[in-house]
C-alpha positions in Angstrom: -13.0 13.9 -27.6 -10.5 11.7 -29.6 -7.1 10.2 -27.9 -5.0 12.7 -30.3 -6.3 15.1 -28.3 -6.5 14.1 -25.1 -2.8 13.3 -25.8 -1.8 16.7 -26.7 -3.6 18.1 -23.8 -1.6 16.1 -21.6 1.4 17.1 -22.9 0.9 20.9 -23.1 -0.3 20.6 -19.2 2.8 18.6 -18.1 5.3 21.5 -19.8 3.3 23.5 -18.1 3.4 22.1 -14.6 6.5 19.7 -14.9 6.9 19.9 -11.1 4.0 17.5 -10.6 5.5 14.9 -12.7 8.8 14.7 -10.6 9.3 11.9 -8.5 10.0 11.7 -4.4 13.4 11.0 -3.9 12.3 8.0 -1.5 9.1 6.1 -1.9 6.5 6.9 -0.1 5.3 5.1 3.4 2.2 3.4 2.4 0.2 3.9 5.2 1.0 7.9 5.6 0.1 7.7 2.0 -3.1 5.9 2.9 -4.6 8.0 6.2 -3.0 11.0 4.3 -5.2 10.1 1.7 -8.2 9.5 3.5 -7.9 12.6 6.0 -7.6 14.5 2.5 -10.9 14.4 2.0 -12.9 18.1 1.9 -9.8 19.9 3.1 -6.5 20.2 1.5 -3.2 18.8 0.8 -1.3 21.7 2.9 -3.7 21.4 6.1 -3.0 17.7 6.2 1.1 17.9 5.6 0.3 20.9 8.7 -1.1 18.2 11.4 0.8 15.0 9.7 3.8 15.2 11.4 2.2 15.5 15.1 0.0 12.7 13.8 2.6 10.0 12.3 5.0 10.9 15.1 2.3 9.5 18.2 0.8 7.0 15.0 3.7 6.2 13.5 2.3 2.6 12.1 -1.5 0.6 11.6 -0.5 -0.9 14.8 -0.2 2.1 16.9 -3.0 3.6 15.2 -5.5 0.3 15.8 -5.3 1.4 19.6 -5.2 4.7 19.4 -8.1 6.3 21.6 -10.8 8.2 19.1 -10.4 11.1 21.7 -7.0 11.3 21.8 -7.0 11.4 17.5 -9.6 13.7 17.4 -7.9 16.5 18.3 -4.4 16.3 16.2 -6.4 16.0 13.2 -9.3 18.9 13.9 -7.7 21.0 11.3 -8.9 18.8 8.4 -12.8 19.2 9.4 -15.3 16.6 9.8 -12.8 14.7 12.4 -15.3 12.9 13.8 -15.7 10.8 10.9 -12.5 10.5 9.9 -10.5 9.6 13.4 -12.9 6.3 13.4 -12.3 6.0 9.6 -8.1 5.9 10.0 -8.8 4.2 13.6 -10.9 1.3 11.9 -8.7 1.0 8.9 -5.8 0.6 11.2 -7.7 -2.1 12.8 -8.0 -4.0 9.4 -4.7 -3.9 8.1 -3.2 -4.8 11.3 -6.2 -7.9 11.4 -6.1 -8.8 8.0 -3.1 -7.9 6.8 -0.4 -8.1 9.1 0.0 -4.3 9.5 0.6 -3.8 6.2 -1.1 -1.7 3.3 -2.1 -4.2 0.8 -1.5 -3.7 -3.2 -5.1 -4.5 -5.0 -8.2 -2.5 -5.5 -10.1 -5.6 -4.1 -8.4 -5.7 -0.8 -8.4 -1.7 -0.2 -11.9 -1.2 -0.6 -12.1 -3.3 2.3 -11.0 -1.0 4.6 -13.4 1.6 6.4 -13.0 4.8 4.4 -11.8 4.0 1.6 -13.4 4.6 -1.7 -12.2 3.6 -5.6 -11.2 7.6 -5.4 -8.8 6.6 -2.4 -7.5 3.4 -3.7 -6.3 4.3 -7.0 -4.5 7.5 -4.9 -3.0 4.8 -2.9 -1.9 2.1 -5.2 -0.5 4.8 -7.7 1.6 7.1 -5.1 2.6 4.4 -3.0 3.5 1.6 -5.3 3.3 2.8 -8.6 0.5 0.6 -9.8 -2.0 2.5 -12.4 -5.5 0.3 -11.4 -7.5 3.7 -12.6 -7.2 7.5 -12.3 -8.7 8.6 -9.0 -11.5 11.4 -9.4 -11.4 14.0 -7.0 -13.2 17.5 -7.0 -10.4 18.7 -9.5 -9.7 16.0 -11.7 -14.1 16.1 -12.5 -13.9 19.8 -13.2 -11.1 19.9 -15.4 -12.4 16.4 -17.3 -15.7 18.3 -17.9 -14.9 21.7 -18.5 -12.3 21.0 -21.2 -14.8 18.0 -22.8 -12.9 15.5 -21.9 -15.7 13.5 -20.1 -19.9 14.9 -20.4 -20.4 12.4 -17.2 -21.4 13.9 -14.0 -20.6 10.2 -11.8 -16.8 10.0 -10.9 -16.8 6.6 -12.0 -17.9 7.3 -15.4 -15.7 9.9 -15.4 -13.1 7.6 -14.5 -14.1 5.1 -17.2 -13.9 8.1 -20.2 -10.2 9.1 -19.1 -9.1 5.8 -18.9 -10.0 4.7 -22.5 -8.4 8.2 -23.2 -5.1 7.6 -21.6 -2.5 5.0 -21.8 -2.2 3.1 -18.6 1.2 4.4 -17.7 -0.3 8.0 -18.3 -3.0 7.3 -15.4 -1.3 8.2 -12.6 0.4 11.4 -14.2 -2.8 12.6 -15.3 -4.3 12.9 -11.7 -1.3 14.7 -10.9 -1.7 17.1 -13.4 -5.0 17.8 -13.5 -5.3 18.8 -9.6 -2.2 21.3 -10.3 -4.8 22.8 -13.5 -7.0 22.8 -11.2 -5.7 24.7 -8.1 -3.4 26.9 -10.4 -5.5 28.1 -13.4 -8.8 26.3 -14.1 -10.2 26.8 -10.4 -13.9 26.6 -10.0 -14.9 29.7 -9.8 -12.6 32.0 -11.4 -10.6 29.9 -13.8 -7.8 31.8 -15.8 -8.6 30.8 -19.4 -6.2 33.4 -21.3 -3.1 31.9 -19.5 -4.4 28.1 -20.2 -2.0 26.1 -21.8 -4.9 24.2 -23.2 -7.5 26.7 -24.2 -7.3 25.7 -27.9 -8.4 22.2 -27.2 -11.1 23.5 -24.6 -14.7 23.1 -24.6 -15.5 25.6 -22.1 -13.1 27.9 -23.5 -14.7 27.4 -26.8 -18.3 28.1 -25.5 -17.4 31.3 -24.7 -17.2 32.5 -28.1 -14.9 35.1 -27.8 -17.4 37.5 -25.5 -15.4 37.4 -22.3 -11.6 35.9 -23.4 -9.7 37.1 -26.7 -6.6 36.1 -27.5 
């Protein structure tokens, strides 16, 4: 797919959802953002924001996290599945930053793959949400279907993936395309029932286009 249209896609998604191009009235905390981000993983946004504030309010820093008990995390954060894994991930992060980096979150792609947990996929999430820099567009579930299914990407590897929407996309754009493409995907093109006659991009759509007119007219 040419940048033309990847433009025009983006633009016809972000009328359509402009609610996930609006910006926080305060900046973010970076390391909410951060075990947010990593607790995200295989559950969802809403069952995090459910157990964060019991969470941040015993854990409020990397400090208090670093010597937390695992049993004693375990629990707040069973709601977002596999907790097991992910208490010693944010437990052993916690320990690095407060090590490493003076309890802080640090800023580069280098530094936060050094923490336990934390893949490219995490790292761009962090860097763009909680200090507005655009190293890459994070790949998530979503942001793979939606870059495949509309022919945006053929790749099946996130960091390929990643690599095709980045030459497609203006750096500044990186960070506002993640955004929007997780809203397609949890509001219209879902994975297993997507809603193709209401898509705002359906013109421009490869999957849409495969279908020949059998299933969807319009």
């Amino acid at each position: 797919m040419d940048t033309r249209t990847a433009l025009r896609i983006y633009r016809a998604l972000a009328a359509r959802y402009p609610e996930a191009l609006e910006d926080d009235d305060a900046p973010p905390d970076p390391f909410r953002v951060l075990v947010s981000t990593i607790l995200s993983a295989q559950t969802t946004d809403r069952q995090v924001d459910e157990i964060a504030p019991a969470l941040f309010s015993r854990f409020p820093n990397a400090e208090s996290l670093a010597g937390a008990p695992v049993e004693e995390v375990e629990p707040i954060i069973h709601p977002t599945g596999f907790f097991h894994v992910k208490a010693r991930h944010i437990i052993a992060a916690s320990r690095v930053l407060v090590r490493d980096f003076g309890g802080e979150v640090p800023r580069t792609m280098g530094e936060l793959l050094t923490l336990p947990g934390v893949g490219r996929k995490t790292a761009n999430i962090v860097l763009s949400r909680a200090f507005g820099i655009e190293e890459g567009i994070a790949v998530d579930t979503h942001v793979r279907r939606i870059a495949r299914r509309i022919g945006l990407s053929d790749e099946s590897d996130p960091g390929r993936i990643e690599g095709d929407l980045t030459a497609l996309y203006p750096r500044d754009l990186w960070g506002s395309v993640n955004f929007l493409f997780i809203t397609h995907g949890r509001t219209l093109c879902t994975a297993r029932n997507p809603r193709c006659p209401e898509c705002p991009v359906r013109r421009d759509c490869q999957y849409y286009r495969s279908l020949k007119g059998k299933r969807y007219r319009s």
